[in-house]
DOBA-723240 format. One record per residue (C-alpha): residue number from 1; x, y, z; residue in three letters. Coordinates in steps of 0.02 Angstrom, whole numbers, always signed. Layout:
REM DOBA-723240
<atom k="NUM" xx="X" yy="Y" zz="Z" r="Ala"/>
...
//
This chain:
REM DOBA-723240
<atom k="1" xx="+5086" yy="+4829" zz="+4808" r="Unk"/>
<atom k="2" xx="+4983" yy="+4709" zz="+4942" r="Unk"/>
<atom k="3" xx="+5058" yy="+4705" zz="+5130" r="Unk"/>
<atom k="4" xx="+5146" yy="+4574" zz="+5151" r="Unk"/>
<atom k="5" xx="+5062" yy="+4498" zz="+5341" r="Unk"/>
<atom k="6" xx="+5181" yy="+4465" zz="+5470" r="Unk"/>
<atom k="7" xx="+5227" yy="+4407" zz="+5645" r="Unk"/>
<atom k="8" xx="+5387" yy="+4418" zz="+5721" r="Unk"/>
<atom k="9" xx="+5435" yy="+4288" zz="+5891" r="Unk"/>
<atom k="10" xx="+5599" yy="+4272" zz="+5980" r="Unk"/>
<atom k="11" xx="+5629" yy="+4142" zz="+6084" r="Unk"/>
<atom k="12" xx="+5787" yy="+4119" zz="+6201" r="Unk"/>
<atom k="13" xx="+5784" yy="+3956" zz="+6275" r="Unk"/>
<atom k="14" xx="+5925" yy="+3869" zz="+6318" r="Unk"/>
<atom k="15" xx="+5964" yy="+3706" zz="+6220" r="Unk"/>
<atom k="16" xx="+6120" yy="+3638" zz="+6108" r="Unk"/>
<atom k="17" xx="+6170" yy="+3628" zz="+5939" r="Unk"/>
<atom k="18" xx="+6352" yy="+3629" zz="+5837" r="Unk"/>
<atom k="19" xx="+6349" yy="+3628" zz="+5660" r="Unk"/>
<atom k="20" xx="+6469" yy="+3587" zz="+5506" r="Unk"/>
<atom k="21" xx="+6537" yy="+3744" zz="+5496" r="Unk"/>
<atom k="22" xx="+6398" yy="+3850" zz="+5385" r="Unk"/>
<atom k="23" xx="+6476" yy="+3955" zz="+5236" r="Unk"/>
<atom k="24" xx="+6441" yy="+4134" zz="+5245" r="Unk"/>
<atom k="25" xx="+6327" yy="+4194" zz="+5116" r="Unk"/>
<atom k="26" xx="+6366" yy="+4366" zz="+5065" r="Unk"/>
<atom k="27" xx="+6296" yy="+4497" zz="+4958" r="Unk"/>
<atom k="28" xx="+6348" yy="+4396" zz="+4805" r="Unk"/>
<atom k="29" xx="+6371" yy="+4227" zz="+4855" r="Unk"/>
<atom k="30" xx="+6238" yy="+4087" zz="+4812" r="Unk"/>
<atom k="31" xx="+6215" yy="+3924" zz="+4893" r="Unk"/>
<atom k="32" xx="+6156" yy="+3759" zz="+4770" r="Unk"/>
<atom k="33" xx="+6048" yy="+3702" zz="+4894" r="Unk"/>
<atom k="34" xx="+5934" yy="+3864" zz="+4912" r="Unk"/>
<atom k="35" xx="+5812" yy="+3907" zz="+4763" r="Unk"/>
<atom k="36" xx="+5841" yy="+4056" zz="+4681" r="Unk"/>
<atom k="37" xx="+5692" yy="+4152" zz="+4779" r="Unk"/>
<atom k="38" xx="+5777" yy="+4120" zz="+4946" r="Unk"/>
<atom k="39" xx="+5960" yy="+4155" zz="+4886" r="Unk"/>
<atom k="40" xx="+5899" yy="+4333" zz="+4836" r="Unk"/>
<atom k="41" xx="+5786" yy="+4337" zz="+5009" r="Unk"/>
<atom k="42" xx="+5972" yy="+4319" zz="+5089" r="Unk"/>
<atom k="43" xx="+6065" yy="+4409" zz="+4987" r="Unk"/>
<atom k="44" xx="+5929" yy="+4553" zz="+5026" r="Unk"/>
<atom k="45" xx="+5971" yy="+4527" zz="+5214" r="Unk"/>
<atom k="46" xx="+6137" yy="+4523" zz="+5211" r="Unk"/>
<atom k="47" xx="+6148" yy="+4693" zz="+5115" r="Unk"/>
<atom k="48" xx="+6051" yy="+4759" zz="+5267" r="Unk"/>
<atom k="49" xx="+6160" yy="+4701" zz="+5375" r="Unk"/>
<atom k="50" xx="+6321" yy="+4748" zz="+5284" r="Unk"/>
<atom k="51" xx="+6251" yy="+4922" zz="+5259" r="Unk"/>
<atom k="52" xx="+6270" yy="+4977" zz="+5435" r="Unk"/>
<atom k="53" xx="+6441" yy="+4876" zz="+5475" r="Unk"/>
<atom k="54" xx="+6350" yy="+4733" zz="+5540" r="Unk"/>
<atom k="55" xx="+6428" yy="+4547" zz="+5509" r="Unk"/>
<atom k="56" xx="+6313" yy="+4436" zz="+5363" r="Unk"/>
<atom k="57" xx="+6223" yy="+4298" zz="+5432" r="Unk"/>
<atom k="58" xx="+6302" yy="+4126" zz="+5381" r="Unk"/>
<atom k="59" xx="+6193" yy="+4000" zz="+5292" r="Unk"/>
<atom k="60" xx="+6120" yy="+3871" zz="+5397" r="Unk"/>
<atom k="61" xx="+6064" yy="+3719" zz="+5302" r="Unk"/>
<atom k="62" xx="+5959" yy="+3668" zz="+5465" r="Unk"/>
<atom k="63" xx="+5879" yy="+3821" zz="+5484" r="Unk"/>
<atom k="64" xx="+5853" yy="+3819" zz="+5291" r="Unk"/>
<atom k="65" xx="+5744" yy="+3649" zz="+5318" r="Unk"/>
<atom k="66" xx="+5626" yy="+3686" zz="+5439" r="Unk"/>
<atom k="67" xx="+5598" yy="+3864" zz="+5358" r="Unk"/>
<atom k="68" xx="+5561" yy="+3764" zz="+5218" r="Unk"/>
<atom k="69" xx="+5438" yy="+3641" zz="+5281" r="Unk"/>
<atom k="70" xx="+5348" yy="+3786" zz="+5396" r="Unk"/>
<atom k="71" xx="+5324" yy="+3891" zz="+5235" r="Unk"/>
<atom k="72" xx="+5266" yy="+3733" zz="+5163" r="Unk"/>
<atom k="73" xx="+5142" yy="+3683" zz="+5301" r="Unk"/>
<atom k="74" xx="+5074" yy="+3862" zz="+5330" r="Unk"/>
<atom k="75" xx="+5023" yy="+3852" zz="+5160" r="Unk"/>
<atom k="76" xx="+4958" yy="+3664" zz="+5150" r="Unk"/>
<atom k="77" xx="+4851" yy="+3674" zz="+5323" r="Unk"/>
<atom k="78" xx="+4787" yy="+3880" zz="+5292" r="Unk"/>
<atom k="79" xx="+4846" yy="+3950" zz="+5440" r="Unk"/>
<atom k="80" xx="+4992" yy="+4087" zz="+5468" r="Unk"/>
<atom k="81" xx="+5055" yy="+4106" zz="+5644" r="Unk"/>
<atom k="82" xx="+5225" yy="+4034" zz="+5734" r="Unk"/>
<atom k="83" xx="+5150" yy="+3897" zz="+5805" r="Unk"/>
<atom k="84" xx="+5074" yy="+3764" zz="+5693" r="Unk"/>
<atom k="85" xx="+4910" yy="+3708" zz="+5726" r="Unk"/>
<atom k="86" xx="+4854" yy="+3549" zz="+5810" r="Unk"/>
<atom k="87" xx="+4910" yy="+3392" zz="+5824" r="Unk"/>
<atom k="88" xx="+5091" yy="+3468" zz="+5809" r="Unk"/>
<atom k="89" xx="+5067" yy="+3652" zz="+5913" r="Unk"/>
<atom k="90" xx="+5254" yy="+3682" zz="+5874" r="Unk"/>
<atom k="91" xx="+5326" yy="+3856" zz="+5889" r="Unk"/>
<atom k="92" xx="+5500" yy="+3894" zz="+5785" r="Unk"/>
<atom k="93" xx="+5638" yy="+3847" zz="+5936" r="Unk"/>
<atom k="94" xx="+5560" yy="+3681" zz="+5943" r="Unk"/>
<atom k="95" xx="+5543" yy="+3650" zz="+5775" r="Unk"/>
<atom k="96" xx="+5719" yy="+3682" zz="+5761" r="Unk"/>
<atom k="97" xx="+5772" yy="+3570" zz="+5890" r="Unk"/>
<atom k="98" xx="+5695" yy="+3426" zz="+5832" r="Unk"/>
<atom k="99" xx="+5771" yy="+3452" zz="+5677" r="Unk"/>
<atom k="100" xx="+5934" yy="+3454" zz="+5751" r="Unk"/>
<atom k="101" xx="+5860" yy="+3303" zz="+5854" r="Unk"/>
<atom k="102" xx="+5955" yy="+3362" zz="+6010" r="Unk"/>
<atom k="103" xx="+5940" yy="+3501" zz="+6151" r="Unk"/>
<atom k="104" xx="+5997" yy="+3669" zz="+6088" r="Unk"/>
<atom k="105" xx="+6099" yy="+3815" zz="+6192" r="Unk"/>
<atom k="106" xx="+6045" yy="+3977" zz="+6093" r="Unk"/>
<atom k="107" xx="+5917" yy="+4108" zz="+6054" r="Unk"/>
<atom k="108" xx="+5824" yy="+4067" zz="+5891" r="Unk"/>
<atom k="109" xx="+5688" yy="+4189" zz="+5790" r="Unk"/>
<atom k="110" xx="+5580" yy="+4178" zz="+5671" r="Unk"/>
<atom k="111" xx="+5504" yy="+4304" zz="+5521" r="Unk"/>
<atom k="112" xx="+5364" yy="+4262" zz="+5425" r="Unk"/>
<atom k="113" xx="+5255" yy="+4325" zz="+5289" r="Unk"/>
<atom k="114" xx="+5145" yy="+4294" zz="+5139" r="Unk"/>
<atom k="115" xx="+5098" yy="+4358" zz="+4989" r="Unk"/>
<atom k="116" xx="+5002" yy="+4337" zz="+4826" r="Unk"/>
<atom k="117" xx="+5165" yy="+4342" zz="+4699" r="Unk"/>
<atom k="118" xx="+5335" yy="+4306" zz="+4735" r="Unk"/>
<atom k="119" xx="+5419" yy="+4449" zz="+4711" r="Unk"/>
<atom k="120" xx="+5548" yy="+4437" zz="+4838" r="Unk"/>
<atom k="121" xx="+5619" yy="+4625" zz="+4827" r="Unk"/>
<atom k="122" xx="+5425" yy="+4703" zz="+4894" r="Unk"/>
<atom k="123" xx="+5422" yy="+4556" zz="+5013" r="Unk"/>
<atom k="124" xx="+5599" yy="+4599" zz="+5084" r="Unk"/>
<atom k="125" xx="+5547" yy="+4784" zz="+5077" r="Unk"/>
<atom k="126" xx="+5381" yy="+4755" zz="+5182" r="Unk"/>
<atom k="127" xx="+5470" yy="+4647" zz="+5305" r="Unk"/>
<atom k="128" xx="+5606" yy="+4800" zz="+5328" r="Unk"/>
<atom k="129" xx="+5446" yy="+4904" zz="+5349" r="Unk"/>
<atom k="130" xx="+5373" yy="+4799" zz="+5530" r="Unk"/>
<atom k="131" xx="+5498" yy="+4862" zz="+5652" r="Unk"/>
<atom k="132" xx="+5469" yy="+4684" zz="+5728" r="Unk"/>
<atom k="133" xx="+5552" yy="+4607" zz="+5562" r="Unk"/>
<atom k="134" xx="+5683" yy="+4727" zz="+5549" r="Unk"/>
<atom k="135" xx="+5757" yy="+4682" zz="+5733" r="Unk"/>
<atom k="136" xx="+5755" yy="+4515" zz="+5665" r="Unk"/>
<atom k="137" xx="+5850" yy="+4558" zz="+5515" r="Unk"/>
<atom k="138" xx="+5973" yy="+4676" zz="+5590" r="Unk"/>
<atom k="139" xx="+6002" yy="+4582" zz="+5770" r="Unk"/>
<atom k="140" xx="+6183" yy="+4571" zz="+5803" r="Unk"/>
<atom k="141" xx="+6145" yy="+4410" zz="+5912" r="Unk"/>
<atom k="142" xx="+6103" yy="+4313" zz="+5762" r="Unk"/>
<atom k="143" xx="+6229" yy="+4260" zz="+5682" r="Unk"/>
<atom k="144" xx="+6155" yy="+4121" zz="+5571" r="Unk"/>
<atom k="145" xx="+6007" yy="+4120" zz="+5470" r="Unk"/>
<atom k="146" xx="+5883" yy="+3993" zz="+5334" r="Unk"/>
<atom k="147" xx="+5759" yy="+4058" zz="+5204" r="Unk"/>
<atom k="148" xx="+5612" yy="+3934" zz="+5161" r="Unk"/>
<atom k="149" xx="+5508" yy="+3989" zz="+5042" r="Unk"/>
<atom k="150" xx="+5348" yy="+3887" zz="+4971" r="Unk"/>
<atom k="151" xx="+5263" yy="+3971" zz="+4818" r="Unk"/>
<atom k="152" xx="+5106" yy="+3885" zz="+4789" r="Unk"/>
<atom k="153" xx="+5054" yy="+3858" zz="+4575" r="Unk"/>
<atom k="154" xx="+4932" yy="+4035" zz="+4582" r="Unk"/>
<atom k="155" xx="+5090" yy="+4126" zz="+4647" r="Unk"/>
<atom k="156" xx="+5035" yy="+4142" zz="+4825" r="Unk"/>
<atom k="157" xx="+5187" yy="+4129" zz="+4919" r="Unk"/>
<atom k="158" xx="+5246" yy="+4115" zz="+5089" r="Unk"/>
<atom k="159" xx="+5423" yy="+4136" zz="+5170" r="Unk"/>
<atom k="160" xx="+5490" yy="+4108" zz="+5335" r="Unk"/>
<atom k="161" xx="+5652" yy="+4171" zz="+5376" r="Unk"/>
<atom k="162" xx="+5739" yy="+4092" zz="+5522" r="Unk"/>
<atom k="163" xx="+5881" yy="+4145" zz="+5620" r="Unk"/>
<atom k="164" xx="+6003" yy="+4080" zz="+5778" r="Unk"/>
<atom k="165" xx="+6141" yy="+4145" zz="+5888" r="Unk"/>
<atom k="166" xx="+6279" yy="+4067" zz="+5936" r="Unk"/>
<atom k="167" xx="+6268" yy="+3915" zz="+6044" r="Unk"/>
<atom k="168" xx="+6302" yy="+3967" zz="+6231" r="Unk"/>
<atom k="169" xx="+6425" yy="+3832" zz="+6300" r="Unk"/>
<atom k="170" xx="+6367" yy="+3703" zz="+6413" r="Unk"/>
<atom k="171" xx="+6436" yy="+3682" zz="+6574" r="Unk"/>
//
């Protein structure tokens, strides 16, 4: 099996965001809008989480889009770090933010990792493997999550998994 390469970044800024309320993805639930690589990446993640009594992160269809489109560009532009490259030098909180195209109240993180097939059970496996990962996985402040993964047409694949808290109130 290849290592899958990753970096893990937290970031706890505080910023604002309220969503539709997310449905909670558990072990078997699936969600339309998520292909069936990252249903299985959050299915994988919640069945960490349930394993040792710890809530399952709700589907976040914000997080879900700019997981997407960083898997996406990481692959396009041939680079693999948390903040993009030039002109945009974005790291994951800010990405988010501008997605939600307001200030956001809440610590956000960030897993990604590549690999040459998309084989999301060795992937999940490997990321359980980088203690880094697995806090991000099994953080009890994170309450939310998104799965983005881009595969490109030789089966080289990368993922980004992206997760929130709640949003602290603003005063």
């Amino acid at each position: 099996m290849k290592r899958i390469f990753g970096v893990l970044m937290l970031l706890g800024l505080a910023l604002s965001y309220a969503s539709a309320a997310p449905e909670q993805i558990g072990t078997g639930t699936v969600d339309r809008r998520m292909t069936a690589d990252e249903q299985l990446s959050l299915r994988l993640i919640n069945a960490e989480r349930t394993e040792r009594d710890l809530l399952p992160l709700r589907f976040d269809p914000v997080l879900m889009k700019v997981a997407r489109s960083h898997s996406r560009d990481m692959a396009e532009r041939s680079y693999f770090a948390h903040i993009s490259p030039p002109p945009d030098e974005t790291n994951p909180f800010e990405r988010y933010e501008n997605a939600l195209g307001r200030k956001f109240r809440a610590v956000v993180g960030e897993n990604v990792g590549r690999a040459e097939q998309p084989l999301m059970g060795q992937i999940h496996a490997s990321l359980m493997e980088s203690p880094e990962h697995r806090a991000n996985i099994l953080d009890v402040e994170y309450t939310r999550v998104g799965v983005g993964v881009f595969t490109f047409p030789d089966g080289h694949v990368w993922i980004t998994q992206m997760f929130r808290g709640e949003e602290e109130p603003t005063h």
